[in-house]
C-alpha positions as CSV (number, residue, x, y, z in Angstrom):
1,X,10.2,-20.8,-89.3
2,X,8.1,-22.6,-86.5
3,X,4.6,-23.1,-87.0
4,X,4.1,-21.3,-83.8
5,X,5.9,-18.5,-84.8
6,X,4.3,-18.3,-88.4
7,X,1.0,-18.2,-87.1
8,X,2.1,-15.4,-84.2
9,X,3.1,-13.3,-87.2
10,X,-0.1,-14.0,-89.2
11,X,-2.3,-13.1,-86.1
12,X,-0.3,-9.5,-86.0
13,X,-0.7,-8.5,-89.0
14,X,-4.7,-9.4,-89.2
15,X,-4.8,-7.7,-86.4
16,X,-3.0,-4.4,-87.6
17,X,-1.0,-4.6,-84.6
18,X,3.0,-3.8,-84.6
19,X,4.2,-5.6,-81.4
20,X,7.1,-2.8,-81.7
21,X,5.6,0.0,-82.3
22,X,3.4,-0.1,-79.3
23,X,-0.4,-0.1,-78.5
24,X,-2.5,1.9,-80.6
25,X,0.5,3.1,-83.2
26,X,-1.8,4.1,-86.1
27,X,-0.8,2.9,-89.9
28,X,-0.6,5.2,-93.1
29,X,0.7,4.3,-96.7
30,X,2.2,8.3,-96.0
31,X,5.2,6.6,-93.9
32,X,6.5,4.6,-97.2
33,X,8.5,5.4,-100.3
34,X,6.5,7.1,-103.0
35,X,7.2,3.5,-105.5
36,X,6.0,1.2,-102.4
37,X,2.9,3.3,-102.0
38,X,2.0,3.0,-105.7
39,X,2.8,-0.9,-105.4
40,X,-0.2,-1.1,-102.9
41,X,-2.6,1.2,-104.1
42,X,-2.5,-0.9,-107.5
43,X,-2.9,-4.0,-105.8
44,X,-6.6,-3.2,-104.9
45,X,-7.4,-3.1,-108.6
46,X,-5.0,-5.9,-109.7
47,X,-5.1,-8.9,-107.1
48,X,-7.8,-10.2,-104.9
49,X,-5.4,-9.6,-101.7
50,X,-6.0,-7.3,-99.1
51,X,-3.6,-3.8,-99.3
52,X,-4.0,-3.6,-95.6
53,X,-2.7,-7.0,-94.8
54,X,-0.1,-6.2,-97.0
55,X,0.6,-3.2,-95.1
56,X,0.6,-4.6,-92.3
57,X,3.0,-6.8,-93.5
58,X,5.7,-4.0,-94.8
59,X,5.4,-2.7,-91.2
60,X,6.5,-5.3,-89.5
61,X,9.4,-5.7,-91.7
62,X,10.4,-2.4,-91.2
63,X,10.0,-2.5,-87.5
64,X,13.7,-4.1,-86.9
65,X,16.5,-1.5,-86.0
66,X,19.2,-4.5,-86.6
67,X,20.2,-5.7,-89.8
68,X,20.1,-9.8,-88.4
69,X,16.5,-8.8,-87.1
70,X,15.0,-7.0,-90.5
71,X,16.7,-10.2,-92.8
72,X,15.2,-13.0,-90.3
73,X,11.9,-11.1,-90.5
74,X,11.2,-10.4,-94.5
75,X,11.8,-14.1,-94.5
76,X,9.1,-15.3,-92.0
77,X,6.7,-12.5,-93.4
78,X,7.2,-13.6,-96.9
79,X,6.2,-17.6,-95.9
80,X,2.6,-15.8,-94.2
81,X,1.7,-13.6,-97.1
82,X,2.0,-16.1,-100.3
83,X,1.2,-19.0,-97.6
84,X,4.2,-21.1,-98.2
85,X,5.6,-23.9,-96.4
86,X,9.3,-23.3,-97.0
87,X,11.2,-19.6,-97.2
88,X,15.0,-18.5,-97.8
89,X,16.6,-15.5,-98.2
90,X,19.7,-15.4,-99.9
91,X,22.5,-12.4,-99.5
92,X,24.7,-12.3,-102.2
93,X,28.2,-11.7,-101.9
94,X,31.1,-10.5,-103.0
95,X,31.6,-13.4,-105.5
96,X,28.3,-13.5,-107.2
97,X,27.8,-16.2,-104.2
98,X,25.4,-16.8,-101.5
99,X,27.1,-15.4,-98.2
100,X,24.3,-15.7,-96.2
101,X,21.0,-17.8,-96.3
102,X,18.4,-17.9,-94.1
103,X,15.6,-20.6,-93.6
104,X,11.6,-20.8,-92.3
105,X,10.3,-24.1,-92.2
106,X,13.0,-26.2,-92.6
107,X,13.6,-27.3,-88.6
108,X,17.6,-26.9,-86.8
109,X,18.0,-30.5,-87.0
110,X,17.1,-30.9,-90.4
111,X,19.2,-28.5,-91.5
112,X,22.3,-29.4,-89.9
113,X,21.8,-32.6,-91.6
114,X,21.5,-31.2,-95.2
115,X,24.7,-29.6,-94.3
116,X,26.4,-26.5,-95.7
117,X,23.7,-23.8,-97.1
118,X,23.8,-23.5,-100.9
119,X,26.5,-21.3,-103.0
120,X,24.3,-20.0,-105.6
121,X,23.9,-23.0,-108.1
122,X,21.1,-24.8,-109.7
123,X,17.6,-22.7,-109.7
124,X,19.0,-20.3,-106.5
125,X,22.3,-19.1,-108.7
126,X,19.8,-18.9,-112.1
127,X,18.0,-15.8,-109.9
128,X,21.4,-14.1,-109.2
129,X,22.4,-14.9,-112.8
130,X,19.0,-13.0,-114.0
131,X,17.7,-11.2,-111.2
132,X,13.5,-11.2,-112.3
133,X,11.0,-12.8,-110.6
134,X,10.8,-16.9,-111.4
135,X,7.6,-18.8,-110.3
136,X,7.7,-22.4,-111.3
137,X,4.7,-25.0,-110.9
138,X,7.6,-27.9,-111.1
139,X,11.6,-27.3,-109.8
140,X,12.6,-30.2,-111.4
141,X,11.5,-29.7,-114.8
142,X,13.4,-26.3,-115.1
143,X,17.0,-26.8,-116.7
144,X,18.9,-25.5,-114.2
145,X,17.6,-28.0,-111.8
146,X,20.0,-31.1,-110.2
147,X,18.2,-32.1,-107.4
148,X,18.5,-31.6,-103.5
149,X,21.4,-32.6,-101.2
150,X,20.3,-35.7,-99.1
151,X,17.7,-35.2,-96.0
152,X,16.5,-32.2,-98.1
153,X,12.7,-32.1,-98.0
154,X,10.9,-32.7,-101.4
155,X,10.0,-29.6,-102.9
156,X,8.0,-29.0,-106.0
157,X,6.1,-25.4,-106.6
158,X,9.0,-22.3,-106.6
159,X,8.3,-18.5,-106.7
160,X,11.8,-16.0,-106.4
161,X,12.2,-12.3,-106.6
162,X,15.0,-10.0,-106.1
163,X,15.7,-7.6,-103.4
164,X,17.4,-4.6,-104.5
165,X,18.5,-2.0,-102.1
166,X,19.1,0.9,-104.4
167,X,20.4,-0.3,-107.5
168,X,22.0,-3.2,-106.0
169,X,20.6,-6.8,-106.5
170,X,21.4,-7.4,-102.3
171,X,20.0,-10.7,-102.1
172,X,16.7,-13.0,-103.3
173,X,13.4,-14.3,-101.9
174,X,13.0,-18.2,-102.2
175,X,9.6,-19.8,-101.2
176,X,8.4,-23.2,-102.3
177,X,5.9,-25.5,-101.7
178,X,2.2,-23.6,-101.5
179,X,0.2,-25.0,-99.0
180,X,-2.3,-27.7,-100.5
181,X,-0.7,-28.7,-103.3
182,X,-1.7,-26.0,-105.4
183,X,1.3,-23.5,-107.7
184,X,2.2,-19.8,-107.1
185,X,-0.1,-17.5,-108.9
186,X,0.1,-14.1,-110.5
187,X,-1.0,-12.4,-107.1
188,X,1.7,-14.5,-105.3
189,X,4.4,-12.9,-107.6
190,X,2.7,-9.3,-107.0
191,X,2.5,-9.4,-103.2
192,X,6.1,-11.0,-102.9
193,X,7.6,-8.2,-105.3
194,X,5.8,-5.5,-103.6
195,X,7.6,-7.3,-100.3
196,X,10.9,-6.9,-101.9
197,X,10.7,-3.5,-102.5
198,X,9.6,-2.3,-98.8
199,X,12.3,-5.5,-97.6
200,X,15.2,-3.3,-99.7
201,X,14.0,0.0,-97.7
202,X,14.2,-1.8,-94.6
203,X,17.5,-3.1,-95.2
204,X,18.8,0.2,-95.9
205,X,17.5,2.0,-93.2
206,X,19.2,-1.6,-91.3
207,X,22.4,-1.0,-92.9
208,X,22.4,2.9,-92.0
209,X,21.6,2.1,-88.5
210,X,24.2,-0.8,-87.6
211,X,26.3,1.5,-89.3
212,X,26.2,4.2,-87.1
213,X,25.9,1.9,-84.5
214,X,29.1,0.2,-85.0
215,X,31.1,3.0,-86.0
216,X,30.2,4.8,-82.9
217,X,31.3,1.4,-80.9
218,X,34.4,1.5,-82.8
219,X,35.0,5.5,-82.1
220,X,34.7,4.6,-78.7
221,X,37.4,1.6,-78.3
222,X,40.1,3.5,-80.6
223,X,39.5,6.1,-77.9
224,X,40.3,3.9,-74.9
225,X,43.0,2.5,-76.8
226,X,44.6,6.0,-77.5
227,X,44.2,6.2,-73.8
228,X,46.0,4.1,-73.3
229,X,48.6,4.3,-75.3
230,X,50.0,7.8,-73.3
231,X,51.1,6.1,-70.4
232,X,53.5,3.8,-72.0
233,X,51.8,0.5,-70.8
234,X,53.4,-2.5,-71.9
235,X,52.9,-4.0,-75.7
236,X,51.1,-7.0,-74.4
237,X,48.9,-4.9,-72.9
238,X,47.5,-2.6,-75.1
239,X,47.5,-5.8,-77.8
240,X,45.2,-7.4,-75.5
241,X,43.1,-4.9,-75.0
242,X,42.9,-4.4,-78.8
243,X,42.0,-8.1,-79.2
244,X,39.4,-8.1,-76.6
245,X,37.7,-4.7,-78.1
246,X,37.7,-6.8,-81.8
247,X,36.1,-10.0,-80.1
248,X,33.2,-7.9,-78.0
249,X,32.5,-5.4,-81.2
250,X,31.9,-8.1,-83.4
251,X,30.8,-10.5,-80.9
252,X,33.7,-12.9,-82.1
253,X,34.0,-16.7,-81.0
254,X,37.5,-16.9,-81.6
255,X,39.7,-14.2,-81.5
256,X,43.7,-14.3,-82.5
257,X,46.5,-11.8,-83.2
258,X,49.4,-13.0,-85.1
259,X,52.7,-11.5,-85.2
260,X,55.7,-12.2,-88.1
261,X,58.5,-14.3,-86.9
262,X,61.2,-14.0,-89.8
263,X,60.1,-13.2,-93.4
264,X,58.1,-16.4,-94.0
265,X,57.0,-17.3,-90.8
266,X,54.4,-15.9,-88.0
267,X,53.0,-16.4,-84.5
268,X,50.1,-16.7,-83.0
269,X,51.2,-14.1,-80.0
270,X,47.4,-13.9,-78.7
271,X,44.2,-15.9,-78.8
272,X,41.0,-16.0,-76.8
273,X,37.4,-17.7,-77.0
274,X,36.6,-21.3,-78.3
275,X,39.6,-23.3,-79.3
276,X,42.1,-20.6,-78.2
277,X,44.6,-23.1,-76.8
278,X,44.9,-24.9,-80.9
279,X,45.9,-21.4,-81.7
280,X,48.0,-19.7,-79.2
281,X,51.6,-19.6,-79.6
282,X,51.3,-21.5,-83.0
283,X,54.1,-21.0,-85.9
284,X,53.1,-20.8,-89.2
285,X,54.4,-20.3,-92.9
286,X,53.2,-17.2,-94.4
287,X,51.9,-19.0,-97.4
288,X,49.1,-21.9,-96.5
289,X,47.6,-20.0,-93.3
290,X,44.6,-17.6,-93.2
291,X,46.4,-15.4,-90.9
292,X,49.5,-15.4,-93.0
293,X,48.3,-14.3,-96.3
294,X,46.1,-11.3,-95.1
295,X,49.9,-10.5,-93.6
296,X,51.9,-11.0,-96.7
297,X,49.3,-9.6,-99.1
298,X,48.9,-6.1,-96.6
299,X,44.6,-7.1,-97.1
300,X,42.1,-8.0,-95.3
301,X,40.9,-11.6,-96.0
302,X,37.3,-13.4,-95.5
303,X,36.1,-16.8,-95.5
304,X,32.3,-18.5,-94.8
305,X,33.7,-21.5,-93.9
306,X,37.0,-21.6,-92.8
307,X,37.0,-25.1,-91.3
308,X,36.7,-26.2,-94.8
309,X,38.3,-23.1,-96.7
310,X,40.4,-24.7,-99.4
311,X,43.2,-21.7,-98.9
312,X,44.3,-22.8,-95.5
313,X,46.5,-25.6,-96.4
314,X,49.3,-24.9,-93.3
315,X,49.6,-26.4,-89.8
316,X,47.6,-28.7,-88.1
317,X,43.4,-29.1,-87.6
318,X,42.5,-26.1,-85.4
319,X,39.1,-24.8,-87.1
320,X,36.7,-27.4,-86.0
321,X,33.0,-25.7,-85.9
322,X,34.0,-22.3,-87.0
323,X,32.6,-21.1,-89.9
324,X,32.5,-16.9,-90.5
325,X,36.2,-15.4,-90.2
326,X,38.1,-12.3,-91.3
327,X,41.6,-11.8,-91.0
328,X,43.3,-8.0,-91.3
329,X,46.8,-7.0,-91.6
330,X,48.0,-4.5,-89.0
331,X,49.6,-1.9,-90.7
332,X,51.7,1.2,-89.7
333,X,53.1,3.9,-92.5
334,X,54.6,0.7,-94.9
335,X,54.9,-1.8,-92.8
336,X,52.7,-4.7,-91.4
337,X,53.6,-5.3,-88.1
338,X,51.0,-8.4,-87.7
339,X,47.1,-9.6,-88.5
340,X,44.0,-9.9,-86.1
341,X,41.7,-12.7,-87.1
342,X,38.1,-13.0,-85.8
343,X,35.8,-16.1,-86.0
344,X,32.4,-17.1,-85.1
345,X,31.3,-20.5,-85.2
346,X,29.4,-22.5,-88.0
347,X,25.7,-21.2,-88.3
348,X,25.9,-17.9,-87.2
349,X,26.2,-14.9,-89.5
350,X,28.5,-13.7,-92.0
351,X,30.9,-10.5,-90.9
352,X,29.1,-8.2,-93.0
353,X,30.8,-4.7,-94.3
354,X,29.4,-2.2,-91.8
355,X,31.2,-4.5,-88.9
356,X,34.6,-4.6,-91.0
357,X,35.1,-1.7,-92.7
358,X,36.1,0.2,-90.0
359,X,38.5,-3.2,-88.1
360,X,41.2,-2.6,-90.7
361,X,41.6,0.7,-88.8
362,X,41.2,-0.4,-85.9
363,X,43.7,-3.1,-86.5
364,X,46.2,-0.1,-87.1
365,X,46.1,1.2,-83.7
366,X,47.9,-2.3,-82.6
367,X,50.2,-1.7,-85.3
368,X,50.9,1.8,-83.7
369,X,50.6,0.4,-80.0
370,X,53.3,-1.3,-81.3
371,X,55.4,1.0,-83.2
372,X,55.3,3.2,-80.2
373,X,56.8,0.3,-78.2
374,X,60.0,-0.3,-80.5
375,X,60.3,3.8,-80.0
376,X,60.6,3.3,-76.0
377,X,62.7,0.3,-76.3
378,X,64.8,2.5,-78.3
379,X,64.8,5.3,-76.2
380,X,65.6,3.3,-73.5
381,X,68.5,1.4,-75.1
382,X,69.8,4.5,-75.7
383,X,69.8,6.1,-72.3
384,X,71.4,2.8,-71.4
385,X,74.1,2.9,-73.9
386,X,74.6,6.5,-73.0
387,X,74.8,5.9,-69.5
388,X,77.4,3.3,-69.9
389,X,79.3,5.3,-71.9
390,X,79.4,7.9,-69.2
391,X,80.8,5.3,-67.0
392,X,83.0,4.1,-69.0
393,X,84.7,7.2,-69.3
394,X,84.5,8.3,-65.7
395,X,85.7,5.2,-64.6
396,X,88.8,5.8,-67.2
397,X,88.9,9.6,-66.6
398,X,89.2,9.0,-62.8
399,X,89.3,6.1,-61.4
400,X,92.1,4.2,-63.8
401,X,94.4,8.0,-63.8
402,X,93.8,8.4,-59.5
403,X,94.8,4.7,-59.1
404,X,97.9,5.3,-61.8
405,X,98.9,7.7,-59.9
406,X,98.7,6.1,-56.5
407,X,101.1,3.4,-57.9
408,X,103.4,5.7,-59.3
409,X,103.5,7.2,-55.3
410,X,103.9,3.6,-54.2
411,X,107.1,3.1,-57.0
412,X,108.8,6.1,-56.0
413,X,108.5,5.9,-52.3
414,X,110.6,2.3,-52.4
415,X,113.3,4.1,-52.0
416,X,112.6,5.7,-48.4
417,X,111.7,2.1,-47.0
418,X,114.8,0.4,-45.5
419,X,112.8,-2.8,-44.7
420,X,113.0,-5.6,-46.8
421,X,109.1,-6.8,-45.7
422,X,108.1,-3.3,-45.8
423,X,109.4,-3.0,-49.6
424,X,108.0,-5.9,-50.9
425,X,104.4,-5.2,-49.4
426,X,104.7,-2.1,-51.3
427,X,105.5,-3.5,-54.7
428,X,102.2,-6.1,-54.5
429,X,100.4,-3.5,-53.9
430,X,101.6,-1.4,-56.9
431,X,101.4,-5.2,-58.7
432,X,97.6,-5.1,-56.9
433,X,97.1,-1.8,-58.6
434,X,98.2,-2.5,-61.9
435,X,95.9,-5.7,-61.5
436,X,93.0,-3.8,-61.0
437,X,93.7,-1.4,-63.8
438,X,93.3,-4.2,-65.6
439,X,90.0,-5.6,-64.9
440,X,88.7,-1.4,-64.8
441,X,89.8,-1.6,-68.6
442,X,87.9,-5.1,-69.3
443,X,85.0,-3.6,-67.6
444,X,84.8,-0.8,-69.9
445,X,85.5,-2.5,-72.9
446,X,82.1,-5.0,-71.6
447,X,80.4,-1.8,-71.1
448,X,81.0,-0.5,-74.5
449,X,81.0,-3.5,-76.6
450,X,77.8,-5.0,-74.8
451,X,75.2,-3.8,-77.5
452,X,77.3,-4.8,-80.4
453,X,77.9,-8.7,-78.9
454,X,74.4,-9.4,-79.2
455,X,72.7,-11.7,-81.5
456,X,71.2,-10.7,-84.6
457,X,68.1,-12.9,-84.2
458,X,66.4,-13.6,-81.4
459,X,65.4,-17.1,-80.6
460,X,61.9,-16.9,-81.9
461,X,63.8,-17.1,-85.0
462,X,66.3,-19.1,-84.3
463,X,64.0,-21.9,-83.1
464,X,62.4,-21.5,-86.7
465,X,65.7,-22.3,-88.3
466,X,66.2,-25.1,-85.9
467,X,62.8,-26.9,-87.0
468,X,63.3,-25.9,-90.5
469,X,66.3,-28.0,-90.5
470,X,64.8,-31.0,-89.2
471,X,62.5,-30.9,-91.6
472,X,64.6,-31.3,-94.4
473,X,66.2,-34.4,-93.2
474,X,62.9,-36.0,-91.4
475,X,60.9,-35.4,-94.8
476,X,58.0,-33.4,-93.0
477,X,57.6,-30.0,-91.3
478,X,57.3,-31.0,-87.4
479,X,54.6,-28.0,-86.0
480,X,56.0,-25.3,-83.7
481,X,54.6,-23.6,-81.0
482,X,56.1,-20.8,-79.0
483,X,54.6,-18.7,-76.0
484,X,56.1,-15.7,-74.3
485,X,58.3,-13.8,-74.8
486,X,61.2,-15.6,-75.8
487,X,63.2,-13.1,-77.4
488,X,63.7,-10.5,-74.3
489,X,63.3,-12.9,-71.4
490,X,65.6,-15.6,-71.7
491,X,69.1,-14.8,-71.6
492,X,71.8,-15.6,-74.5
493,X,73.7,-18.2,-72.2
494,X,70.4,-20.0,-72.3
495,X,69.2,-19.3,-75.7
496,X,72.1,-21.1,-76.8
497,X,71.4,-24.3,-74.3
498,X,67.9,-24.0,-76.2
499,X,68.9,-24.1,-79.5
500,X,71.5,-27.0,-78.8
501,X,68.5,-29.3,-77.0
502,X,66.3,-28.5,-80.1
503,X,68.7,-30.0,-82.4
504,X,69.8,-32.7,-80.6
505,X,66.0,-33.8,-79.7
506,X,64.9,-33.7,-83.2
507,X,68.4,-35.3,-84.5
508,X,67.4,-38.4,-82.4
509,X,63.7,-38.3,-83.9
510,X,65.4,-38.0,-86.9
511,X,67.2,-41.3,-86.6
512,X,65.5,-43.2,-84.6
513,X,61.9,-42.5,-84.6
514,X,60.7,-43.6,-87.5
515,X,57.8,-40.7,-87.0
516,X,54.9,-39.5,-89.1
517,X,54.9,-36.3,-87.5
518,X,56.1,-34.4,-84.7
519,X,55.6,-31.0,-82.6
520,X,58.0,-28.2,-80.6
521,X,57.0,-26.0,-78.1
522,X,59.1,-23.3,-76.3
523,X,56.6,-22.3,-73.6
524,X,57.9,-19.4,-71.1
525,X,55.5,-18.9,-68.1
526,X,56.4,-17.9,-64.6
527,X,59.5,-17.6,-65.2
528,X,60.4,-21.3,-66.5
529,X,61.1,-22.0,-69.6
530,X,59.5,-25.6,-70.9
531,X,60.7,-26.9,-74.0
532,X,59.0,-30.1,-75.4
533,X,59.9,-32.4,-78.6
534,X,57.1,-35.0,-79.0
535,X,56.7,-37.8,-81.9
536,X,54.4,-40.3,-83.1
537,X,57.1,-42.8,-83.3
538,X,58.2,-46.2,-82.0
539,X,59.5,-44.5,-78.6
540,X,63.2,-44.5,-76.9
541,X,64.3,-48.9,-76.4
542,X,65.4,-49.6,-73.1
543,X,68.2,-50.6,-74.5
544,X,69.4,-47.9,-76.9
545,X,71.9,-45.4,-76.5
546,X,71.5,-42.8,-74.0
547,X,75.0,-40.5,-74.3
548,X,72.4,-37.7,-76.0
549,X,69.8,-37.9,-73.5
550,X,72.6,-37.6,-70.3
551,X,74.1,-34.8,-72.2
552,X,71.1,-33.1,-72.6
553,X,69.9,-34.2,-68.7
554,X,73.5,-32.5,-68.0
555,X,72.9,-29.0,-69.6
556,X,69.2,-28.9,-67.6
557,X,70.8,-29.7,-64.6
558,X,73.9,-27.3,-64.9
559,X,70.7,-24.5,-64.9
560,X,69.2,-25.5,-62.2
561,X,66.6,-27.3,-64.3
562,X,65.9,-30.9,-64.9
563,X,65.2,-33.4,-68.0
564,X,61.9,-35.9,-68.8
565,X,61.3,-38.7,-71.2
566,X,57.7,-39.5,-71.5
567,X,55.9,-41.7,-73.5
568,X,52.4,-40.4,-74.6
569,X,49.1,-42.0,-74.5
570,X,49.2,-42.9,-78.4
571,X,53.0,-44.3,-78.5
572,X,55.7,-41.8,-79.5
573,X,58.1,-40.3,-76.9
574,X,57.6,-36.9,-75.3
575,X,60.7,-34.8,-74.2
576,X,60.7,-32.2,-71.4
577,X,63.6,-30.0,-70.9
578,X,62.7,-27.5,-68.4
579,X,65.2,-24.8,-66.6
580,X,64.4,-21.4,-64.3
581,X,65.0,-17.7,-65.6
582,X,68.2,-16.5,-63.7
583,X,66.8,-13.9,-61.0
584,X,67.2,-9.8,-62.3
């Protein structure tokens, strides 16, 4: 905390004044917990401290309606009433580790050079590990003591105590370093327990109110997304609107929705906020990426620090100055259909439970946006199929037996026509006729067979396979992007071309580049479809072999399309084969 704002908070509470609870609000130890007015009633007969300042003091605490507010407070409070120059306040987490810890004294710049916060070792972890109060004249001559981090301030006089909301140890009050030199007394460790126990109300009442608070922001956006669900708007649509509900709730940096690919692959399908472009349309393994394992386990999955989160071991560097994230599978019946990840940047809170619990939920309702989407496509596939069918046989019921039956007319009135020109007009027609049964019958057999002729893989997944075999032969896994969609908008004719370019391309990288590394993207926007293959190797010779190059130059150009090789800024060659969507 500021000096400034330490002595604001002093002047309040000598005062008796509650900035937020107006003018003239009167205090009474009635408004507190039976075991917090006992605590200050015996202080009168046991410390030489003032019960009213004190009072004061657990008022203002209180005051906060926001959980952030009420933690940020007890701290600055805490350093005013035992007249400390340093304060923290560690949460504890899940782990029997310190999720969240927040400093007074200790200035921004300081503390981004000491770095991470501490993780619960030394004399912080030996108050989770035995959570009583611990005042120490000297830090470093207790055992559990290794020293500070460099550009950590010297510290020497310690007092801790516990704050336990119900029976749960929730977190633990640091302060160090009593003003003039002198240690933590017995009144110290009195006043900062009595603080603990009206910090654990107030973080309660904190808890119950984001709470509510969040759950009824959540209530309202699954309602809007219900909404909009009836009409039958796209699947992009109601996925983005999910996304963008996720990011505002929690007021997310970084927001991404992940869809699978094949059974060990997904991608990144959505992503908006800080370092969206790193993300979006990224393929990655299942196993190795913070999105992919809270899809393959079916669980949601945290991290503190995902920059430097030891789990994410896939894909390349995309989580520069985010800290915070949460990851949660999207799940419909048995089935996870993707995951939604949310990230805020280093420094800022921790997602804390009553701002997740109810996102796995919500997370569902893109899973059933989704769902509900396969079910139209289905529908409508089969009204299609049914409606060539009806064709089909109307066109063979008909059309094939009327025009059958105007040639057999044709045959049999030969023998009324006297003229030779006459008679052999007649028989190309009946040959024209039999001709265009023909093609009638072909048609039908395309209508019918039509379904049945397509792939079984679309070429999202046949892309994987492509850069899956590369990687084998160049000895590392080139990274793959892929936006739009790939799979319904480009046609099979070109699909193919795709697939064909991709494997030349990264044949030629293969044995000729001499490359660390490489990257693929299949980009569809505006209806053009961009694929690039770009390497870190020694580039294309002006004198090498260009019969792969013309060929693929050839199959760009045969689509109305057109061929690039580029060399980057940082060496390596760069190649952009680009061709239009067909119109319809």
């Amino acid at each position: 905390m500021a000096a400034d704002a330490g002595a604001a908070i002093a002047e309040d509470m000598v005062a008796g004044e509650r900035p937020d609870r107006g003018d003239g609000a009167r205090l009474s130890l009635g408004a507190l917990p039976d075991d917090l007015q006992e605590r200050l009633r015996a202080m009168e007969h046991t410390t030489d401290r003032s019960p009213h300042l004190l009072l004061e003091a657990v008022m203002s605490v209180g005051g906060g309606l926001e959980l952030s507010q009420v933690l940020r407070r007890i701290v600055e409070v805490a350093v005013v009433l035992v007249d400390a120059e340093y304060g923290a306040l560690g949460v504890i987490g899940e782990d029997t580790r310190i999720s969240q810890f927040l400093t007074v004294g200790i200035p921004p710049a300081q503390a981004e050079a000491i770095g991470h916060f501490p993780e619960g070792h030394g004399i912080l972890g030996e108050l989770i590990r035995h959570p009583t109060p611990l005042r120490l004249t000297e830090l470093a001559d207790h055992p559990a003591s290794y020293g500070f981090p460099p550009g950590h301030p010297p510290m020497h006089s310690f007092l801790g105590v516990p704050i336990r909301v119900g029976d749960e140890v929730f977190g633990n009050l640091y302060l160090t370093e009593k003003r003039g030199g002198r240690p933590f007394d017995a009144a110290d460790e009195t006043v900062l327990a009595t603080l603990a126990v009206a910090a654990g109300v107030a973080i309660e009442h904190a808890r119950l109110y984001d709470e509510v608070r969040y759950r009824g922001q959540w209530l309202e956006a699954n309602s809007e997304i219900v909404a909009g669900l009836l009409p039958g708007p796209g699947e992009n649509d109601v996925l983005e609107m999910i996304l963008g509900h996720a990011v505002r709730i929690l007021a997310a940096d970084l927001g991404a929705l992940a869809l699978p690919v094949d059974d060990d692959h997904v991608s990144v399908a959505l992503a908006v906020g800080v370092e969206a472009e790193a993300h979006r349309g990224l393929v990655l393994p299942l196993d190795g990426s913070f999105v992919g394992t809270a899809l393959r386990t079916g669980r949601p999955l945290t991290s503190l620090d995902v920059e430097h989160d030891p789990r994410i071991t896939a894909g390349p560097p995309r989580w520069s100055g985010l800290g915070p994230a949460i990851a949660v599978p999207m799940i419909t019946g048995d089935r996870v259909r993707g995951a939604l990840l949310l990230a805020r940047i280093r420094g800022r809170d921790p997602f804390t439970e009553p701002e997740t619990t109810p996102l796995l939920t919500f997370a569902g309702q893109g899973a059933l946006a989704m769902e509900m989407a396969d079910q139209r496509r289905a529908a409508e596939q089969l009204a299609l199929l049914k409606d060539h069918e009806r064709i089909a046989r109307d066109l063979h019921d008909l059309a094939i037996q009327r025009l059958f039956a105007t040639g057999m007319t044709l045959q049999s009135a030969l023998r009324f026509v006297d003229h030779p020109e006459a008679g052999e007009r007649l028989l190309r027609a009946v040959d024209d006729l039999d001709e265009t049964i023909k093609i009638i019958r072909s048609t039908i057999f395309g209508l019918r067979a039509h379904e049945s002729a397509r792939v079984s893989h679309g070429l999202r997944a046949r892309a994987v396979g492509a850069v899956e075999r590369a990687a084998r032969a160049l000895g590392f896994a080139p990274s793959l992007r892929m936006e739009g969609l790939l799979d319904t908008e480009v046609p099979a004719e070109i699909a193919e071309q795709v697939l064909a370019v991709l494997d030349e391309a990264l044949s030629n990288t293969t044995r000729h580049a001499h490359a660390g590394a490489a990257a693929v993207s299949l980009v569809l926007h505006d209806r053009t479809l961009t694929v690039t293959v770009q390497d870190d190797g020694v580039g294309i010779p002006a004198d090498g072999r260009r019969s792969g190059l013309r060929n693929l130059a050839a199959r760009a150009e045969g689509l109305g399309g057109a061929m690039a090789v580029e060399t980057p800024v940082g060496g390596g060659a760069r190649l952009v084969w680009q061709v239009p969507m067909p119109a319809g």
